[in-house]
N, C-alpha and C positions, 0 to 999 in steps of 0.2 A: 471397667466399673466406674463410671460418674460417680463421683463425691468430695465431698466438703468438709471443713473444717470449721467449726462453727467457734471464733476466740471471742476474749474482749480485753480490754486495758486492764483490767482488776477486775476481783470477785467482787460478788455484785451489782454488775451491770446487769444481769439479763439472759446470760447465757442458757441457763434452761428454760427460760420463758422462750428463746428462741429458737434454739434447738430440738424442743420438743414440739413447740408448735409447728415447727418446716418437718418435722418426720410424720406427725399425722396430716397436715396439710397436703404433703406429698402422697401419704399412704389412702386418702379420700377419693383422690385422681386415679385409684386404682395400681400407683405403684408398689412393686415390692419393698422396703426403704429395710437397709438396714440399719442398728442403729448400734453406737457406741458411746464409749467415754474414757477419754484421757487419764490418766491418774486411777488410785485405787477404788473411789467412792463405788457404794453399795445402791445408795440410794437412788440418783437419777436414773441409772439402767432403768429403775422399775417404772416410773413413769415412763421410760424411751419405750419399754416393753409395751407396755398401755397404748402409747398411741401407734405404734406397728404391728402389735399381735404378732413380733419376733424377740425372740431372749434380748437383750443388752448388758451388749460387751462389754468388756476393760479393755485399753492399750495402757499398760503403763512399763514406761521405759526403765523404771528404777528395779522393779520386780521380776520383771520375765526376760529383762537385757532388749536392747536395743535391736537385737539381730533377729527379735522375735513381735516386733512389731507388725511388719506388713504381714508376715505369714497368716498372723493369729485374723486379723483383719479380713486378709484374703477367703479363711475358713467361717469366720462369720458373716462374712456379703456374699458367699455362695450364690448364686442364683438369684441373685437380688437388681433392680434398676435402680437401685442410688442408693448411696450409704451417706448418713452423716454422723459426724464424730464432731460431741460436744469436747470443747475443752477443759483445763481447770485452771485454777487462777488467773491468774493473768496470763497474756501471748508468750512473756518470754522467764514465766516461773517456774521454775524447776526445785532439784532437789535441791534441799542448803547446802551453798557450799561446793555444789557438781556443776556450775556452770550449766546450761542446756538440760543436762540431763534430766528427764522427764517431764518435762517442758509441753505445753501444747505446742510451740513450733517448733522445736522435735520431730513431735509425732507428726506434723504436718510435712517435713521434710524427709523424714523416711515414709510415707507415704506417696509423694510426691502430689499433694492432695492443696488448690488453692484453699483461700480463708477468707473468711466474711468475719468480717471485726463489727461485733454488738457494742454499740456506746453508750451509755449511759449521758442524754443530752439533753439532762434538765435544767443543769445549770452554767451553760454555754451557749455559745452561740458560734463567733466567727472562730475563738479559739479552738475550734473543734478538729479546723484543720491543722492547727499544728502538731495535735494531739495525734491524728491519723497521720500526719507526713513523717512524724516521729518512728512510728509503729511500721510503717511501712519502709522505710528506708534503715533499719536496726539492722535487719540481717538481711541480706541480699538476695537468699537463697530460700525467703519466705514469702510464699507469693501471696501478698494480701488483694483480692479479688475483687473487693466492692465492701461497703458499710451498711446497717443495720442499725439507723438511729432509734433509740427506746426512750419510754418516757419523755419524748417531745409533747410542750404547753399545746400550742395553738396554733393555726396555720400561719400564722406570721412568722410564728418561731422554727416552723418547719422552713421558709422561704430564708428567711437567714443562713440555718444549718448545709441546704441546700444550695447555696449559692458559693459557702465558703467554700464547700467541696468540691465545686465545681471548676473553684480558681485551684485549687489543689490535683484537680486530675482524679479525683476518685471518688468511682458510680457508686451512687446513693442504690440501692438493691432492696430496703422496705424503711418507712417510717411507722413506729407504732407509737403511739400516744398512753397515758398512764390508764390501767388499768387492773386497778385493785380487787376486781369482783374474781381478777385468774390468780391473786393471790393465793400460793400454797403455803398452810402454814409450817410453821419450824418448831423445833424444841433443843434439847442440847446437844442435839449430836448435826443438827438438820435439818433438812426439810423430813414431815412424818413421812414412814413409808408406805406404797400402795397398799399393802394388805393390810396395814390398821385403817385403812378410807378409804375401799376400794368404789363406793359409788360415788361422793365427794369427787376422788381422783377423775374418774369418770368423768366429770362433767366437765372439772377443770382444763383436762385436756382437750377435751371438746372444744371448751372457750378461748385457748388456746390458739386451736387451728383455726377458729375461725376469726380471729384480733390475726393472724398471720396472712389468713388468707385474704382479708382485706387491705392489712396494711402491707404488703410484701410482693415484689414482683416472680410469681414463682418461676414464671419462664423465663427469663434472665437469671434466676438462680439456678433452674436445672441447665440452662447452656453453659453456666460458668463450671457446674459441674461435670461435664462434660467433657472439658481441658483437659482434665487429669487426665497424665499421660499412663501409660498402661505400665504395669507392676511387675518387676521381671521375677520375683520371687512364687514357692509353691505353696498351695495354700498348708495350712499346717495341718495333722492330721493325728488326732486319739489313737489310733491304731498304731499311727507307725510312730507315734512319739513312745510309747511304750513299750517295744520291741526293748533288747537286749538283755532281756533279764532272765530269759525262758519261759517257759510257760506262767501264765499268770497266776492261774487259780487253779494248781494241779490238784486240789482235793474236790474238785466241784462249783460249779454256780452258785455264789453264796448270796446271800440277802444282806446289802448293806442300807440300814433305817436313816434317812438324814432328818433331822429336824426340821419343819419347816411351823408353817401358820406366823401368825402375827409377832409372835414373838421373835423367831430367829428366822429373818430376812435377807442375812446377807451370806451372800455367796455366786461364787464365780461359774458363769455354767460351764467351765472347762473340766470341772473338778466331776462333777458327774457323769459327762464323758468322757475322762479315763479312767473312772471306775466300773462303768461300762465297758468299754476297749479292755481292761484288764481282768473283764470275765466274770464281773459282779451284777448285782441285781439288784439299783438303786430304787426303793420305797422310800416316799415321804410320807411323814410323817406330823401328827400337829399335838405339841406337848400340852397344849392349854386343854384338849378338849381329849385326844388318846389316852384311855387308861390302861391300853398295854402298849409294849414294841410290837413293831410284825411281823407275825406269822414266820417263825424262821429267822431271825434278829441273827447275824454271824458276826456284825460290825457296827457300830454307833459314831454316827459324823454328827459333830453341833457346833455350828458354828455360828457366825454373829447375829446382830439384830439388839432385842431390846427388851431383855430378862425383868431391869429394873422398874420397866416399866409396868408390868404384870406381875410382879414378884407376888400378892396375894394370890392371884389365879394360876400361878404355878405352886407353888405350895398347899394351893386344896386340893392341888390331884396328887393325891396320896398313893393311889398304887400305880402311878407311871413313876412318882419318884422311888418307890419301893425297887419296880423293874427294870428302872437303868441302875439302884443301886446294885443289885441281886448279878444282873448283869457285870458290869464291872469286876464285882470281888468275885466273881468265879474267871475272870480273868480275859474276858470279850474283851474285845480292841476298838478301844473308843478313841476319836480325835476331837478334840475338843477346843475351838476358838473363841475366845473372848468373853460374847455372852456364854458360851458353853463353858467355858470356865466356871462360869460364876454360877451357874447352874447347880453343876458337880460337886460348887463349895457346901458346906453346913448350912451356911444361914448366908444372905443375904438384904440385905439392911433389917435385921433380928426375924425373917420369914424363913422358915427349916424349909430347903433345898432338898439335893438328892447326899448329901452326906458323902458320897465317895470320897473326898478331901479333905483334909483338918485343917479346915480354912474358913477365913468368914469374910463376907464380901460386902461393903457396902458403898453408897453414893460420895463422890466426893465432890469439891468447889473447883478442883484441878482437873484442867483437862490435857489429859496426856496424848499428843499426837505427833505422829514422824516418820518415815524411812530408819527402816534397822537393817543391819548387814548383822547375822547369826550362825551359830555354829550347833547342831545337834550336840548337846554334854554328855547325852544317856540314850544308850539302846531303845527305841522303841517300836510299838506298831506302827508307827507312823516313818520313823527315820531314822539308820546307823548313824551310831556315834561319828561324829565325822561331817556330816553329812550338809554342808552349807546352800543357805537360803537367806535371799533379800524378803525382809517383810515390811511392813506397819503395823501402828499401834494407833487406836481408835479411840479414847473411851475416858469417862468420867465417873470410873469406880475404881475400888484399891481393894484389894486383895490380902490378907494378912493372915500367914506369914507370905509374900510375893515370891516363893520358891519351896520346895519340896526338898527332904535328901537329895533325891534324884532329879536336877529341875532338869529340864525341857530341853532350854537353849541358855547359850552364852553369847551377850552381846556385844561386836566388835567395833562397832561404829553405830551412834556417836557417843557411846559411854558405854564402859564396860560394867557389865554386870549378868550374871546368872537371874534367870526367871520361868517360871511354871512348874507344873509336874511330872515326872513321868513313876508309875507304879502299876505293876502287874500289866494288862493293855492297855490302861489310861495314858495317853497322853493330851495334856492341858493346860492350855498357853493363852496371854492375852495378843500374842504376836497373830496377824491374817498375815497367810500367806501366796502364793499363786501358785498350783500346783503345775501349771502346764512348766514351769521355771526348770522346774527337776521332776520330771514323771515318773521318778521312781518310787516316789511317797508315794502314790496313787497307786502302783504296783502292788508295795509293800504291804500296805492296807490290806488288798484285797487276798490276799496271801495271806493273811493273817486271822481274815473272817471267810475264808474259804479252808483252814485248817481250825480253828474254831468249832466251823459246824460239822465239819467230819468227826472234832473229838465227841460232839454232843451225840451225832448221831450213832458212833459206836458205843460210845458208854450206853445208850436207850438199848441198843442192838442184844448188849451183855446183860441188862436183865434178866433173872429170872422170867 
């Protein structure tokens, strides 16, 4: 499998202007291109998505362990002629405090995947090479492949840039120049996601590929992609990651609704392939504009994205927030992340929600972000007590009270404390998690909305 590793010095530079631009670039030429992302982020998969017309992935080494890198990798480039894997942060950032760990060169070294280092070279010139001889000689076992100058002035300034590098040993692979018209824009969490601008997104990627295809040598980039030596691992697999637990859904093929549309965007496509593999029958669903669940509701997933953002036009659909609440107190098994939390709460910055919770959720100036290491506190649909998971925490709202009787999880790194709900089949947390990490939640779920609809069905059976 050809592929790359797309880093840069620091957030910032360029990285998704370039990586996304070289996966539709590549995908033009008629390649298959798969497309990834280092760390937990929601967002740029969907742009990756966009310009390959393939799901994109996560590798993240903090979340799913280390030993499940290539695998996961391997099952998303299936069948594909080149995969590129955008980084995050910088080349050699990781989690705090874990050294390496979740690192873009990490993941580059358990993939055994070169790197193309994006630099932000606007305001340099010769020092550029020291910044790149830096980078490349840090860790010895990170094979940096060639540079990706961005926001280069003028061709003068491109002949400087290029000449430093050239005393340094290391090929120049594209120059792009500043171009603000492929600006995407941002808000507090990010860049906005594809589905609130899907024809915008559209273009930008468009413009994109073609600021790459211009400024970028792709044949030199696919030879270098190419190097990568072959992966001795198997690709990973929903079916057989799920096994051990016996049968999945021994009460039947259930219907589990995940929330989707503009508002809740984020999520891993591993998660609907093991609830698939576990015998379920995932429906999406779009809260802003459905005024019921579907046809057959056994299980309720809502997880991230961007409530706050909509919170009027979730709150005027009055009988979908009726039918997850009616839902829930009859005891359905809902899992609920983040935005889906805040969903579930009472109110949301003072706009009535779906009330399952005796909680009120609003906007804050705090933005709470991180790796957590958690422990299940309470039995749920979702997870035994017991039951540990690496997650993240995303988000610039607060929650109050930020725990339940029964919360959620108890967090063991890097501060302790108890957070979320768990009641009746609700469970509802700000923590994302990755289910391919422990597939037994994915299991468990579907277990849960596969017994569910059995009870529903026979209570109907037992009428009159």
């Amino acid at each position: 499998m050809p592929r790359l590793v797309v880093a840069a010095p620091s957030s910032g530079s360029g990285k998704t202007t370039v990586a996304t631009g070289l996966m539709a670039a590549f995908a033009e030429r008629g390649l298959a291109v798969s497309p990834h992302k280092a760390g937990p982020d929601y967002i740029d998969p969907g742009y990756h998505a966009l310009a390959t017309g393939r799901p994109g992935r996560n590798l993240d080494a903090f979340m799913c362990g280390p030993e499940l890198v290539a695998p996961l990798f391997a099952h998303g480039a299936a069948g594909c002629d080149l995969a590129v894997v955008e980084g995050v942060m910088g080349l050699y950032d990781g989690a705090a405090g874990r050294g390496e760990l979740a690192s873009t060169a990490q993941v580059a070294k358990l993939l055994r995947a070169p790197v193309v280092l994006v630099v932000d070279a606007s305001s340099q010139s010769r020092s550029v090479a020291a910044l790149v001889h830096g980078f490349a000689s840090f860790d010895p076992q990170v094979r940096l492949g060639g540079v990706i100058l961005n926001k280069v002035g003028s061709d003068r300034h491109e002949v400087m840039l290029r000449e430093a590098l050239e005393e340094a040993g290391m090929p120049v692979l594209g120059v792009l120049r500043r171009a603000p018209q492929v600006a995407t824009p941002s808000r507090h969490l990010g860049l906005v996601p594809v589905a609130e601008r899907h024809a915008d997104a559209l273009a930008a990627v468009a413009a994109l590929a073609e600021q790459v295809r211009a400024g970028c040598d792709l044949d030199a980039l696919m030879a270098l992609a190419r190097t990568a030596p072959p992966l001795s691992c198997e690709p990973w697999s929903p079916a057989t990651a799920r096994t051990g637990g016996g049968d999945a859904a021994p009460y039947g093929r259930p219907v589990v609704a995940v929330a989707g549309g503009p508002a809740f965007t984020f999520s891993y496509a591993e998660h609907a392939e093991l609830l698939t593999a576990a015998g379920a029958e995932v429906v999406t669903f779009d809260p802003l504009r459905d005024e019921a669940l579907p046809e057959g509701t056994g299980g309720l997933v809502i997880g991230g994205g961007f409530p706050e953002v909509y919170a009027p036009e979730l709150s005027a659909n009055a009988p979908l927030r009726a039918a997850v609440a009616a839902f829930a107190a009859a005891g359905g098994p809902v899992a609920a992340e983040c935005a889906g939390l805040l969903y579930l709460a009472r109110s949301l910055d003072g706009k009535p929600m779906c009330g399952v919770l005796d909680a009120d959720a609003r906007m804050s100036e705090r933005l709470t972000l991180g790796y957590r290491e958690a422990v299940a506190v309470s039995d749920s649909s979702l997870a035994a007590a017991g039951t540990r998971l690496r997650g993240h925490e995303f988000h610039r709202t607060v929650i109050e009270p930020g725990a339940g009787a029964a919360p959620a999880w108890g967090f063991t790194h890097p501060e302790r404390r108890v957070e979320g709900f768990v009641q009746h089949g609700v469970h509802a947390s700000y923590l994302h998690t990755h289910w391919a990490a422990e597939p037994s939640v994915a299991r468990r779920f579907a277990q849960a909305a596969a017994a569910r609809t059995a009870a529903v069905r026979d209570a109907a059976a037992a009428r009159p």
